[in-house]
N, C-alpha and C positions, 0 to 999 in steps of 0.2 A: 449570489455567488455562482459562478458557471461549475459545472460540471467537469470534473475533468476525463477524458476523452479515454475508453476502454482500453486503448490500445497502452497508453499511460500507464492504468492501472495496473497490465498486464505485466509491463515493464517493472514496477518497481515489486510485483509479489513476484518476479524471477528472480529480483535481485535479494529480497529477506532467505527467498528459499536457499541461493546460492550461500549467504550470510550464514543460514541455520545448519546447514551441511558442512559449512568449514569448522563451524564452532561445536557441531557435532564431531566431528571426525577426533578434533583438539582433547574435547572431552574424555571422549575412548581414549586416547594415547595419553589422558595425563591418568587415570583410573586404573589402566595397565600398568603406567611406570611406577606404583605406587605395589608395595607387597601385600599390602592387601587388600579386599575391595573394598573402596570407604561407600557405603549409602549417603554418606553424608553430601560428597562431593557428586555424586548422582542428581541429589535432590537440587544443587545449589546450579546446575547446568542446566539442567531440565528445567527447573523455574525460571532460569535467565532466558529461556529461549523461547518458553510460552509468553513470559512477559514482553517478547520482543512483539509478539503476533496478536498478543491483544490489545498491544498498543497499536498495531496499524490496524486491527480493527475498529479499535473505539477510537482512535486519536482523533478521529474527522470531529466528533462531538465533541470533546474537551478541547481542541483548537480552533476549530473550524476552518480547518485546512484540510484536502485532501491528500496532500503530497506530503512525501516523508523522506527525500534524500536526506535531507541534513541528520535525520534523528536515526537516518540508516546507516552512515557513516561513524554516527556518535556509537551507535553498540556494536558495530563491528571493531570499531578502536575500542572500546572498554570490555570490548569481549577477550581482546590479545591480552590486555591486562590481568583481567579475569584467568587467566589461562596461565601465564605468567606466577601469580598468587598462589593458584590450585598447586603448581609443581613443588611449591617451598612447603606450603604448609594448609590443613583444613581450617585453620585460622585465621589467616591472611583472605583464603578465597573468603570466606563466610561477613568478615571486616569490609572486604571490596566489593562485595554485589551487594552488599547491604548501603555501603557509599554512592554505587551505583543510583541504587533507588531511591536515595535522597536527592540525588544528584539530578532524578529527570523532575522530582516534585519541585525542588527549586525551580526547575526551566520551566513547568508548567504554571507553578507559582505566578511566576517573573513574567511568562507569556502574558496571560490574561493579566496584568498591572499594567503592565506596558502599552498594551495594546489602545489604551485612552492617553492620550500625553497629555491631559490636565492632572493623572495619577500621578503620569513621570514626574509632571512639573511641584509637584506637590511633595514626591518622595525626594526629591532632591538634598533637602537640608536635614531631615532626618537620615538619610544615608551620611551624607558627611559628617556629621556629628557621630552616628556610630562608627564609623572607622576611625577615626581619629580617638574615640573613645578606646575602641577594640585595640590598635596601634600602641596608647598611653599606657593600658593595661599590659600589655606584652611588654614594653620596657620596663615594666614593675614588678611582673610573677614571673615570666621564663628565665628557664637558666639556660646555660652555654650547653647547646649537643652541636658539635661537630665545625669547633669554631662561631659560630650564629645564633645571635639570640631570638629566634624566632619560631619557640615551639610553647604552646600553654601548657601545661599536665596539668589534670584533675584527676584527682584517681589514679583509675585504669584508661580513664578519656585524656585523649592529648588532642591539641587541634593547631592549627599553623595560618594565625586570623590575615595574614597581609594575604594569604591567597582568596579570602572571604572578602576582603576588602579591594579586590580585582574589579568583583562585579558590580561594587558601588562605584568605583573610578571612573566606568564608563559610563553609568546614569548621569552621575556628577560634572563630567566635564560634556556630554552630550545635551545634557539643556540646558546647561552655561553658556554655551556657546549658541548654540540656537535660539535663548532668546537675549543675545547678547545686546539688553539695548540702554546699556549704560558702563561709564570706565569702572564703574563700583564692582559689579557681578565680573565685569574682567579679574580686578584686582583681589576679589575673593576667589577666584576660582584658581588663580596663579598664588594665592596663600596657603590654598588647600594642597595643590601640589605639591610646594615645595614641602606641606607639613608632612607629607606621606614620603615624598624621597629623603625626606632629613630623617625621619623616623626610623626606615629602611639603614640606613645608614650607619646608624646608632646599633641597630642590629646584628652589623658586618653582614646582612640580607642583602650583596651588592649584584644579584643576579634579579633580584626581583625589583629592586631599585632602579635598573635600567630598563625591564619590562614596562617601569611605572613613566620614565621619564621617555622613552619611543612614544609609549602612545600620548603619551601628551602632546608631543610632536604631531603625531599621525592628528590629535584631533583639531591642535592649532591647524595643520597646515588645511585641513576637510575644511576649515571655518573661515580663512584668509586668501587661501591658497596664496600667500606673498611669500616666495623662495627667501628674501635677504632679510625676513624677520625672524625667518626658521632656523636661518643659517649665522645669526645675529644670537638669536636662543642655545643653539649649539655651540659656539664659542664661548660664548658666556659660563654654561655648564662644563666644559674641558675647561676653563682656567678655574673652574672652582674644583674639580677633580683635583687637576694640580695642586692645588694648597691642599688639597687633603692628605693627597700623598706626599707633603713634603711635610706637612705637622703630626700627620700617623703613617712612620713607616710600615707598620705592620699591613695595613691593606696592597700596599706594592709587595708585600712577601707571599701574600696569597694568590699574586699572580706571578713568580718568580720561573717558575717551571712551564709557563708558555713559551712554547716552539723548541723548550729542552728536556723534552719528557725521556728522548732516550739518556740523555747525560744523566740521568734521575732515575732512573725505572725500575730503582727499588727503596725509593723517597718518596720524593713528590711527584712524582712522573709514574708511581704504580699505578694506577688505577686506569690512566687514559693508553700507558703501553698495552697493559694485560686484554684492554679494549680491542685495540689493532690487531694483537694475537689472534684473540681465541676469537672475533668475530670473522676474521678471515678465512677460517676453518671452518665456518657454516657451509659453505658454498651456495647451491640455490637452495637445495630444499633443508636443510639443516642437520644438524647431527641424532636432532632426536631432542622431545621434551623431559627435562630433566637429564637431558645427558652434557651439558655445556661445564667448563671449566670457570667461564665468567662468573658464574653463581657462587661460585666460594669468595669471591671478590665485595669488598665492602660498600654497599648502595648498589648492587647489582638490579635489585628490583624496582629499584625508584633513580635514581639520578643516570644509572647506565646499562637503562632499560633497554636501548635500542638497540646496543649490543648486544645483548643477551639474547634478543629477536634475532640477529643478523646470525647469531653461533648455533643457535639451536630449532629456529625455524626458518631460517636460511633467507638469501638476496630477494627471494622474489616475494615475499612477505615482508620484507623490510620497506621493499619499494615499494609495496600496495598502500603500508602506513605512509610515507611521502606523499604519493600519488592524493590519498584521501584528503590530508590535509589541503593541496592543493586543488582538490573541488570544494572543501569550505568557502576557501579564498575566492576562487572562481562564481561559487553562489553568492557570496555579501559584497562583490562588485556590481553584478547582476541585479541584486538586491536596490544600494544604493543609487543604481542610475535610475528605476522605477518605484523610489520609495515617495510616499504622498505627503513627506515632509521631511527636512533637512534634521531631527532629530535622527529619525530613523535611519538617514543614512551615513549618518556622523559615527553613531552607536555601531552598525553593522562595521567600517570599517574598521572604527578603532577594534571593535568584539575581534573583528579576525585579524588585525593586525598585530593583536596581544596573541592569540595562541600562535600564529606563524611566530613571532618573534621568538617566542620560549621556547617553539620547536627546533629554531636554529642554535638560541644557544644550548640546549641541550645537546643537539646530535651533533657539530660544528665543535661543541665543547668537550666533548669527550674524546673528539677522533684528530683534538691539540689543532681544528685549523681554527677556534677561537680560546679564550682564555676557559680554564673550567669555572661555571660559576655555581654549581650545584643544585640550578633547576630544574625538575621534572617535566617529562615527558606528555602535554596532555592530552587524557583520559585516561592510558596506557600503566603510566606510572604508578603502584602501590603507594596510595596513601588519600585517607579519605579528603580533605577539605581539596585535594588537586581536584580529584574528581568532579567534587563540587562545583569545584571554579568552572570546571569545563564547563559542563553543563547549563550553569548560569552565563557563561557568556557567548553560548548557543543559542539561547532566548532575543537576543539582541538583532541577531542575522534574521532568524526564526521571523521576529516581528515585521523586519522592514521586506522582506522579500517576496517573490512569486516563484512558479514551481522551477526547476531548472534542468530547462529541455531547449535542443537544440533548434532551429525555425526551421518547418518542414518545406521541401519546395514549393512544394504549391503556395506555403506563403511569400517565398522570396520570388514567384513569378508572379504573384497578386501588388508585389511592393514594386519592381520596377515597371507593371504595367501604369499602377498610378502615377509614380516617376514622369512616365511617357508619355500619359493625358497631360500632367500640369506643364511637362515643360511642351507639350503640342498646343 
Protein backbone atom coordinates (compact mmCIF):
# COMPACT_ATOMS: atom_id res chain seq x y z
CA UNK A 1 0.00 0.00 0.00
CA UNK A 2 1.46 3.55 -0.99
CA UNK A 3 1.95 5.84 1.30
CA UNK A 4 0.16 8.64 1.48
CA UNK A 5 1.86 11.98 0.56
CA UNK A 6 2.74 14.31 3.77
CA UNK A 7 1.25 16.98 2.42
CA UNK A 8 -2.13 14.83 2.68
CA UNK A 9 -1.50 14.11 5.89
CA UNK A 10 -1.05 17.58 6.83
CA UNK A 11 -4.25 18.30 5.30
CA UNK A 12 -6.61 16.05 7.06
CA UNK A 13 -4.77 16.82 10.95
CA UNK A 14 -5.98 20.61 9.91
CA UNK A 15 -9.12 19.44 9.43
CA UNK A 16 -9.50 16.99 13.04
CA UNK A 17 -7.92 20.19 14.62
CA UNK A 18 -10.42 22.56 12.99
CA UNK A 19 -13.18 19.60 14.07
CA UNK A 20 -11.68 19.52 17.70
CA UNK A 21 -12.00 23.47 18.27
CA UNK A 22 -15.47 23.69 17.08
CA UNK A 23 -16.46 20.92 19.21
CA UNK A 24 -14.37 22.42 21.94
CA UNK A 25 -15.84 25.74 21.66
CA UNK A 26 -19.63 23.76 21.72
CA UNK A 27 -18.61 22.14 24.80
CA UNK A 28 -17.65 25.46 26.73
CA UNK A 29 -21.07 27.00 25.66
CA UNK A 30 -23.08 23.86 26.54
CA UNK A 31 -21.16 23.73 30.32
CA UNK A 32 -21.82 27.56 30.67
CA UNK A 33 -25.53 27.22 29.66
CA UNK A 34 -25.83 24.74 32.19
CA UNK A 35 -26.16 26.41 36.16
CA UNK A 36 -23.91 24.48 37.30
CA UNK A 37 -20.67 22.98 36.21
CA UNK A 38 -21.28 19.38 35.49
CA UNK A 39 -17.81 17.27 35.55
CA UNK A 40 -19.65 15.01 34.18
CA UNK A 41 -20.32 16.65 30.79
CA UNK A 42 -16.52 17.69 30.97
CA UNK A 43 -15.45 14.01 31.02
CA UNK A 44 -18.07 12.95 28.29
CA UNK A 45 -16.44 15.88 25.57
CA UNK A 46 -12.99 15.48 26.51
CA UNK A 47 -13.14 11.77 25.92
CA UNK A 48 -15.14 12.37 22.56
CA UNK A 49 -12.43 14.36 21.30
CA UNK A 50 -9.43 12.28 22.51
CA UNK A 51 -11.19 9.42 21.14
CA UNK A 52 -11.41 11.35 17.86
CA UNK A 53 -7.41 11.64 17.78
CA UNK A 54 -6.51 8.24 18.64
CA UNK A 55 -8.59 7.05 16.18
CA UNK A 56 -6.54 8.81 13.42
CA UNK A 57 -3.68 7.88 15.16
CA UNK A 58 -4.14 4.22 15.38
CA UNK A 59 -6.88 3.83 12.65
CA UNK A 60 -4.03 3.19 9.98
CA UNK A 61 -3.49 -0.29 11.90
CA UNK A 62 -7.04 -1.35 12.61
CA UNK A 63 -8.12 -0.41 8.81
CA UNK A 64 -5.29 -0.28 6.99
CA UNK A 65 -6.04 2.89 5.51
CA UNK A 66 -4.36 6.06 5.95
CA UNK A 67 -7.05 8.43 5.26
CA UNK A 68 -9.87 9.34 7.25
CA UNK A 69 -12.29 11.90 5.57
CA UNK A 70 -15.11 9.85 5.82
CA UNK A 71 -14.79 8.95 9.57
CA UNK A 72 -13.96 12.87 9.91
CA UNK A 73 -17.22 13.85 8.72
CA UNK A 74 -18.75 10.97 10.68
CA UNK A 75 -17.72 12.81 14.20
CA UNK A 76 -18.12 16.00 13.29
CA UNK A 77 -21.85 15.07 12.56
CA UNK A 78 -22.13 13.06 15.69
CA UNK A 79 -20.45 15.54 17.51
CA UNK A 80 -23.54 18.42 16.58
CA UNK A 81 -25.54 15.53 17.90
CA UNK A 82 -23.60 15.09 20.75
CA UNK A 83 -23.91 18.76 21.45
CA UNK A 84 -27.44 18.76 20.86
CA UNK A 85 -28.05 15.84 23.74
CA UNK A 86 -25.61 17.63 26.26
CA UNK A 87 -28.03 20.85 26.20
CA UNK A 88 -31.25 18.71 27.17
CA UNK A 89 -29.80 16.69 29.53
CA UNK A 90 -26.33 14.68 31.17
CA UNK A 91 -28.40 11.70 30.23
CA UNK A 92 -29.03 11.73 26.82
CA UNK A 93 -25.14 13.10 26.17
CA UNK A 94 -23.79 10.00 28.24
CA UNK A 95 -26.67 7.52 26.07
CA UNK A 96 -25.31 9.29 22.72
CA UNK A 97 -21.44 9.15 22.95
CA UNK A 98 -21.89 5.85 24.39
CA UNK A 99 -24.07 4.99 20.98
CA UNK A 100 -21.52 6.74 19.29
CA UNK A 101 -18.81 4.12 20.35
CA UNK A 102 -20.81 1.47 19.44
CA UNK A 103 -21.48 2.93 16.49
CA UNK A 104 -17.73 3.06 15.12
CA UNK A 105 -17.18 -0.79 16.66
CA UNK A 106 -19.84 -1.76 14.30
CA UNK A 107 -18.12 0.21 11.29
CA UNK A 108 -14.86 -1.43 12.33
CA UNK A 109 -16.67 -4.65 12.92
CA UNK A 110 -18.23 -4.50 9.45
CA UNK A 111 -14.95 -3.10 7.88
CA UNK A 112 -12.68 -5.97 8.34
CA UNK A 113 -15.83 -8.66 7.48
CA UNK A 114 -16.34 -6.88 4.44
CA UNK A 115 -13.21 -6.39 3.33
CA UNK A 116 -13.10 -10.43 1.96
CA UNK A 117 -16.28 -10.87 -0.24
CA UNK A 118 -16.27 -14.63 0.26
CA UNK A 119 -17.22 -13.30 4.22
CA UNK A 120 -19.95 -10.91 2.59
CA UNK A 121 -21.00 -13.79 0.37
CA UNK A 122 -21.22 -16.07 3.23
CA UNK A 123 -22.88 -13.43 5.61
CA UNK A 124 -25.56 -12.95 3.25
CA UNK A 125 -28.25 -15.41 4.44
CA UNK A 126 -27.60 -15.17 7.96
CA UNK A 127 -28.16 -11.50 7.80
CA UNK A 128 -31.55 -11.96 6.11
CA UNK A 129 -32.67 -14.47 8.27
CA UNK A 130 -31.80 -12.05 11.25
CA UNK A 131 -33.79 -9.30 10.03
CA UNK A 132 -36.54 -10.84 9.13
CA UNK A 133 -36.33 -12.50 12.36
CA UNK A 134 -35.46 -9.03 14.21
CA UNK A 135 -38.65 -7.42 11.96
CA UNK A 136 -41.19 -10.82 13.24
CA UNK A 137 -40.14 -10.07 16.68
CA UNK A 138 -41.03 -6.19 16.61
CA UNK A 139 -44.48 -7.06 15.14
CA UNK A 140 -44.96 -9.23 18.31
CA UNK A 141 -43.31 -7.19 21.43
CA UNK A 142 -43.47 -3.40 20.45
CA UNK A 143 -46.17 -1.36 21.41
CA UNK A 144 -47.68 1.88 19.49
CA UNK A 145 -45.21 5.17 20.54
CA UNK A 146 -46.27 7.79 18.44
CA UNK A 147 -48.61 6.20 16.11
CA UNK A 148 -45.67 3.39 14.92
CA UNK A 149 -44.98 0.15 16.03
CA UNK A 150 -41.53 0.28 15.70
CA UNK A 151 -39.78 0.39 19.10
CA UNK A 152 -38.67 -2.91 21.42
CA UNK A 153 -38.45 -2.06 25.22
CA UNK A 154 -36.53 -4.25 27.56
CA UNK A 155 -36.33 -2.73 30.59
CA UNK A 156 -34.71 0.35 30.69
CA UNK A 157 -33.06 -0.75 27.04
CA UNK A 158 -35.39 0.16 23.96
CA UNK A 159 -34.05 -0.35 20.56
CA UNK A 160 -35.68 0.48 17.00
CA UNK A 161 -34.44 -2.98 15.09
CA UNK A 162 -35.69 -1.84 11.27
CA UNK A 163 -32.79 0.68 11.65
CA UNK A 164 -30.37 -2.37 12.69
CA UNK A 165 -31.80 -4.10 9.74
CA UNK A 166 -30.57 -1.00 7.30
CA UNK A 167 -27.21 -2.39 7.43
CA UNK A 168 -28.22 -5.93 6.47
CA UNK A 169 -30.25 -4.60 3.38
CA UNK A 170 -27.40 -3.39 1.82
CA UNK A 171 -25.14 -6.56 2.35
CA UNK A 172 -28.20 -8.52 1.17
CA UNK A 173 -29.33 -7.01 -1.85
CA UNK A 174 -25.32 -6.01 -2.72
CA UNK A 175 -24.28 -9.78 -3.25
CA UNK A 176 -27.58 -10.78 -4.55
CA UNK A 177 -27.03 -8.79 -7.11
CA UNK A 178 -23.47 -9.30 -7.70
CA UNK A 179 -23.54 -12.68 -7.94
CA UNK A 180 -26.87 -12.64 -9.64
CA UNK A 181 -26.34 -15.88 -11.69
CA UNK A 182 -29.64 -17.42 -11.63
CA UNK A 183 -33.78 -16.27 -11.71
CA UNK A 184 -33.70 -18.16 -8.22
CA UNK A 185 -31.23 -15.58 -6.01
CA UNK A 186 -33.32 -12.88 -8.14
CA UNK A 187 -36.50 -14.09 -6.80
CA UNK A 188 -35.37 -14.51 -3.28
CA UNK A 189 -33.86 -11.39 -3.12
CA UNK A 190 -37.26 -9.60 -4.44
CA UNK A 191 -39.10 -11.90 -1.55
CA UNK A 192 -36.69 -10.55 0.92
CA UNK A 193 -37.70 -7.01 0.06
CA UNK A 194 -40.97 -7.11 -0.19
CA UNK A 195 -40.76 -9.01 3.38
CA UNK A 196 -38.97 -5.99 5.02
CA UNK A 197 -41.37 -3.23 3.27
CA UNK A 198 -44.56 -5.35 4.13
CA UNK A 199 -43.23 -5.63 7.48
CA UNK A 200 -42.49 -1.83 7.69
CA UNK A 201 -45.84 -1.30 6.86
CA UNK A 202 -47.58 -3.28 9.41
CA UNK A 203 -45.54 -1.01 11.58
CA UNK A 204 -47.15 2.30 10.12
CA UNK A 205 -42.92 2.69 9.93
CA UNK A 206 -43.83 4.39 6.38
CA UNK A 207 -40.86 6.60 6.39
CA UNK A 208 -38.38 3.77 6.70
CA UNK A 209 -40.31 1.77 4.30
CA UNK A 210 -39.55 4.07 1.48
CA UNK A 211 -35.85 4.47 2.73
CA UNK A 212 -36.04 0.55 2.22
CA UNK A 213 -37.93 0.51 -1.13
CA UNK A 214 -35.39 3.69 -2.97
CA UNK A 215 -32.59 1.78 -2.21
CA UNK A 216 -33.84 -1.14 -3.72
CA UNK A 217 -34.26 0.84 -6.49
CA UNK A 218 -30.84 2.40 -6.28
CA UNK A 219 -29.49 -1.21 -6.10
CA UNK A 220 -31.69 -2.85 -8.95
CA UNK A 221 -31.04 0.11 -11.14
CA UNK A 222 -26.53 -0.25 -9.96
CA UNK A 223 -27.17 -3.87 -11.22
CA UNK A 224 -29.22 -3.41 -14.68
CA UNK A 225 -29.00 0.03 -15.15
CA UNK A 226 -32.39 -0.79 -17.50
CA UNK A 227 -34.50 2.69 -16.84
CA UNK A 228 -38.12 0.94 -18.06
CA UNK A 229 -37.58 -2.00 -15.53
CA UNK A 230 -37.13 0.52 -12.75
CA UNK A 231 -39.73 2.59 -13.91
CA UNK A 232 -42.05 -0.68 -14.40
CA UNK A 233 -41.00 -1.38 -10.53
CA UNK A 234 -42.11 2.03 -9.53
CA UNK A 235 -45.58 1.84 -11.10
CA UNK A 236 -46.09 -1.23 -9.85
CA UNK A 237 -45.40 -0.13 -6.14
CA UNK A 238 -47.60 3.32 -6.59
CA UNK A 239 -50.61 1.02 -7.57
CA UNK A 240 -50.11 -1.05 -4.55
CA UNK A 241 -49.67 2.13 -2.41
CA UNK A 242 -53.04 3.06 -3.89
CA UNK A 243 -54.88 -0.03 -2.43
CA UNK A 244 -53.33 0.54 0.60
CA UNK A 245 -54.64 3.87 0.94
CA UNK A 246 -57.89 2.99 -0.30
CA UNK A 247 -58.27 -0.23 2.20
CA UNK A 248 -56.58 1.71 5.27
CA UNK A 249 -57.58 5.08 5.29
CA UNK A 250 -55.78 5.97 8.25
CA UNK A 251 -52.31 5.93 6.49
CA UNK A 252 -53.69 8.91 4.02
CA UNK A 253 -54.53 10.74 7.41
CA UNK A 254 -51.01 10.63 8.44
CA UNK A 255 -50.28 12.62 5.55
CA UNK A 256 -53.34 15.02 5.53
CA UNK A 257 -51.47 18.03 6.74
CA UNK A 258 -48.89 18.16 3.68
CA UNK A 259 -48.63 21.58 2.02
CA UNK A 260 -51.40 22.63 4.92
CA UNK A 261 -49.35 22.92 7.82
CA UNK A 262 -50.54 26.51 8.14
CA UNK A 263 -54.42 25.75 8.00
CA UNK A 264 -53.31 23.25 10.88
CA UNK A 265 -50.63 24.87 13.02
CA UNK A 266 -51.98 24.00 16.06
CA UNK A 267 -53.04 20.27 14.96
CA UNK A 268 -51.27 18.51 12.65
CA UNK A 269 -49.27 21.34 11.14
CA UNK A 270 -47.60 22.09 14.97
CA UNK A 271 -44.61 20.73 14.62
CA UNK A 272 -43.35 21.38 10.96
CA UNK A 273 -44.93 25.31 11.52
CA UNK A 274 -43.12 25.88 14.95
CA UNK A 275 -40.01 24.49 12.70
CA UNK A 276 -40.21 27.46 10.04
CA UNK A 277 -40.62 29.78 13.22
CA UNK A 278 -38.20 29.42 15.42
CA UNK A 279 -35.45 28.10 12.85
CA UNK A 280 -35.76 31.26 10.95
CA UNK A 281 -34.73 33.15 14.01
CA UNK A 282 -31.41 31.40 14.09
CA UNK A 283 -29.91 33.56 11.68
CA UNK A 284 -26.28 32.58 10.80
CA UNK A 285 -24.68 31.95 13.89
CA UNK A 286 -27.64 31.13 16.08
CA UNK A 287 -29.36 32.30 19.26
CA UNK A 288 -27.25 30.48 21.53
CA UNK A 289 -27.07 26.69 22.76
CA UNK A 290 -29.86 26.05 24.83
CA UNK A 291 -31.41 29.16 24.14
CA UNK A 292 -33.91 27.88 21.09
CA UNK A 293 -37.88 27.82 21.52
CA UNK A 294 -37.79 24.45 19.19
CA UNK A 295 -36.61 22.47 22.13
CA UNK A 296 -39.93 22.62 23.95
CA UNK A 297 -41.50 21.13 20.80
CA UNK A 298 -42.15 17.51 20.75
CA UNK A 299 -39.00 15.29 18.79
CA UNK A 300 -37.13 18.21 18.86
CA UNK A 301 -33.90 16.17 19.31
CA UNK A 302 -34.60 13.43 17.07
CA UNK A 303 -36.99 13.91 14.20
CA UNK A 304 -36.54 18.01 14.07
CA UNK A 305 -33.25 17.99 14.67
CA UNK A 306 -32.21 20.18 12.00
CA UNK A 307 -34.17 22.89 13.06
CA UNK A 308 -33.12 22.98 16.16
CA UNK A 309 -29.44 23.47 14.46
CA UNK A 310 -30.72 26.00 12.18
CA UNK A 311 -32.38 28.19 15.64
CA UNK A 312 -29.73 27.71 17.81
CA UNK A 313 -26.64 27.23 16.02
CA UNK A 314 -27.56 29.01 13.18
CA UNK A 315 -27.45 28.92 8.86
CA UNK A 316 -23.98 28.34 8.61
CA UNK A 317 -23.78 25.31 10.59
CA UNK A 318 -26.91 24.00 9.29
CA UNK A 319 -25.20 24.09 5.79
CA UNK A 320 -21.88 22.70 6.99
CA UNK A 321 -24.35 19.54 8.04
CA UNK A 322 -25.76 19.65 4.21
CA UNK A 323 -22.49 20.31 2.72
CA UNK A 324 -21.02 17.11 4.80
CA UNK A 325 -23.34 14.87 3.82
CA UNK A 326 -22.81 15.88 0.39
CA UNK A 327 -19.00 14.82 0.45
CA UNK A 328 -20.20 11.30 1.60
CA UNK A 329 -22.06 11.13 -1.47
CA UNK A 330 -19.24 12.78 -3.53
CA UNK A 331 -16.66 9.98 -1.74
CA UNK A 332 -18.99 6.60 -2.59
CA UNK A 333 -19.31 7.80 -6.18
CA UNK A 334 -15.59 8.11 -6.32
CA UNK A 335 -15.59 5.11 -4.39
CA UNK A 336 -17.72 3.06 -6.81
CA UNK A 337 -16.15 4.07 -10.08
CA UNK A 338 -12.49 2.63 -8.61
CA UNK A 339 -14.09 -0.26 -6.64
CA UNK A 340 -12.23 -3.72 -7.51
CA UNK A 341 -15.54 -5.35 -7.64
CA UNK A 342 -19.14 -4.46 -8.50
CA UNK A 343 -20.09 -5.75 -4.76
CA UNK A 344 -18.38 -2.95 -3.51
CA UNK A 345 -19.73 -0.63 -5.57
CA UNK A 346 -23.30 -1.53 -5.44
CA UNK A 347 -22.96 -1.55 -1.45
CA UNK A 348 -21.26 2.13 -1.51
CA UNK A 349 -24.03 3.49 -3.62
CA UNK A 350 -26.91 2.00 -2.22
CA UNK A 351 -24.84 2.77 1.69
CA UNK A 352 -24.99 6.46 0.57
CA UNK A 353 -28.05 6.58 -1.31
CA UNK A 354 -29.87 5.33 2.00
CA UNK A 355 -28.44 8.10 4.26
CA UNK A 356 -28.90 11.14 1.48
CA UNK A 357 -32.30 9.71 1.11
CA UNK A 358 -33.40 9.99 5.06
CA UNK A 359 -31.53 13.13 5.04
CA UNK A 360 -34.00 14.50 2.54
CA UNK A 361 -36.86 13.29 4.10
CA UNK A 362 -36.06 14.40 7.17
CA UNK A 363 -35.08 18.13 6.47
CA UNK A 364 -37.63 18.44 3.11
CA UNK A 365 -40.12 16.84 5.87
CA UNK A 366 -40.08 19.06 8.40
CA UNK A 367 -39.93 22.36 6.55
CA UNK A 368 -43.79 20.59 4.75
CA UNK A 369 -41.73 20.59 1.17
CA UNK A 370 -42.24 16.70 1.67
CA UNK A 371 -44.70 14.73 3.59
CA UNK A 372 -43.45 14.39 7.59
CA UNK A 373 -42.52 10.98 7.81
CA UNK A 374 -40.68 10.89 11.25
CA UNK A 375 -37.28 9.83 10.27
CA UNK A 376 -34.13 10.93 11.92
CA UNK A 377 -31.48 12.81 11.13
CA UNK A 378 -28.28 10.62 10.40
CA UNK A 379 -25.75 10.68 13.01
CA UNK A 380 -27.15 13.96 14.45
CA UNK A 381 -30.26 12.68 15.75
CA UNK A 382 -30.69 11.42 19.57
CA UNK A 383 -31.22 8.10 19.50
CA UNK A 384 -28.87 5.12 19.73
CA UNK A 385 -29.68 2.23 17.12
CA UNK A 386 -29.83 5.81 14.25
CA UNK A 387 -26.46 6.10 15.37
CA UNK A 388 -25.61 2.81 14.78
CA UNK A 389 -27.11 2.51 11.48
CA UNK A 390 -25.01 5.46 10.41
CA UNK A 391 -22.09 4.21 11.27
CA UNK A 392 -22.55 0.64 9.80
CA UNK A 393 -23.40 1.99 6.59
CA UNK A 394 -20.22 4.06 6.68
CA UNK A 395 -18.45 0.67 6.51
CA UNK A 396 -19.73 0.12 3.07
CA UNK A 397 -18.26 3.42 1.23
CA UNK A 398 -15.38 2.83 3.79
CA UNK A 399 -14.70 -0.53 1.98
CA UNK A 400 -15.08 0.21 -1.69
CA UNK A 401 -13.17 3.39 -1.73
CA UNK A 402 -9.74 5.42 -2.09
CA UNK A 403 -8.82 8.48 -0.35
CA UNK A 404 -10.74 11.63 -1.63
CA UNK A 405 -8.50 14.25 -3.09
CA UNK A 406 -8.69 16.36 -5.75
CA UNK A 407 -5.90 15.39 -9.06
CA UNK A 408 -3.21 17.69 -8.59
CA UNK A 409 -1.96 19.48 -11.88
CA UNK A 410 0.93 17.98 -12.35
CA UNK A 411 -1.24 15.01 -12.81
CA UNK A 412 -3.77 16.42 -15.27
CA UNK A 413 -0.55 17.62 -17.39
CA UNK A 414 0.94 14.04 -16.91
CA UNK A 415 -2.77 12.80 -18.39
CA UNK A 416 -3.10 14.89 -21.33
CA UNK A 417 0.60 14.62 -22.19
CA UNK A 418 -0.09 10.71 -22.57
CA UNK A 419 -3.42 11.69 -24.38
CA UNK A 420 -1.07 13.49 -26.88
CA UNK A 421 1.59 10.58 -27.39
CA UNK A 422 -1.36 8.03 -28.10
CA UNK A 423 -3.19 10.06 -30.20
CA UNK A 424 0.54 11.38 -31.95
Amino acid sequence: MAKQPKENRFRQTTVMVLISLFQAICACEVILYQKEASNSLIYIFAGYIAAEWLYMMFGVIITGNDYFELEAIAFFLSGIGLTVCATISEDYALKQVIAIGLGLAVYLVLLLLIKNIRVAMFLRYPAAVASLILLAVNLVMAKVTNGALNWITLGSFSFQPSELVKVAFVLVGAVSLDKLLSNVNLIRYIAFCLACVGALFLMRDFGTALIFFFTFILIAYMRSGDVRTIALICTAALMGALLIIYFKPYVANRFSAYRHVWENMDTTGYQQTRVLIYSSSGGLFGLGLGEGKLRDVFAASTDLVFGLICEEMGLITAIAVCVSFAFIAVFALRAAKGAKSSFYAIASVAASGMILFQLMLNVFGITDLLPLTGVTLPFVSRGGSSVICSWGLLAYIKAAGAPFKLPSPDVDMSRKAKKGGTAA
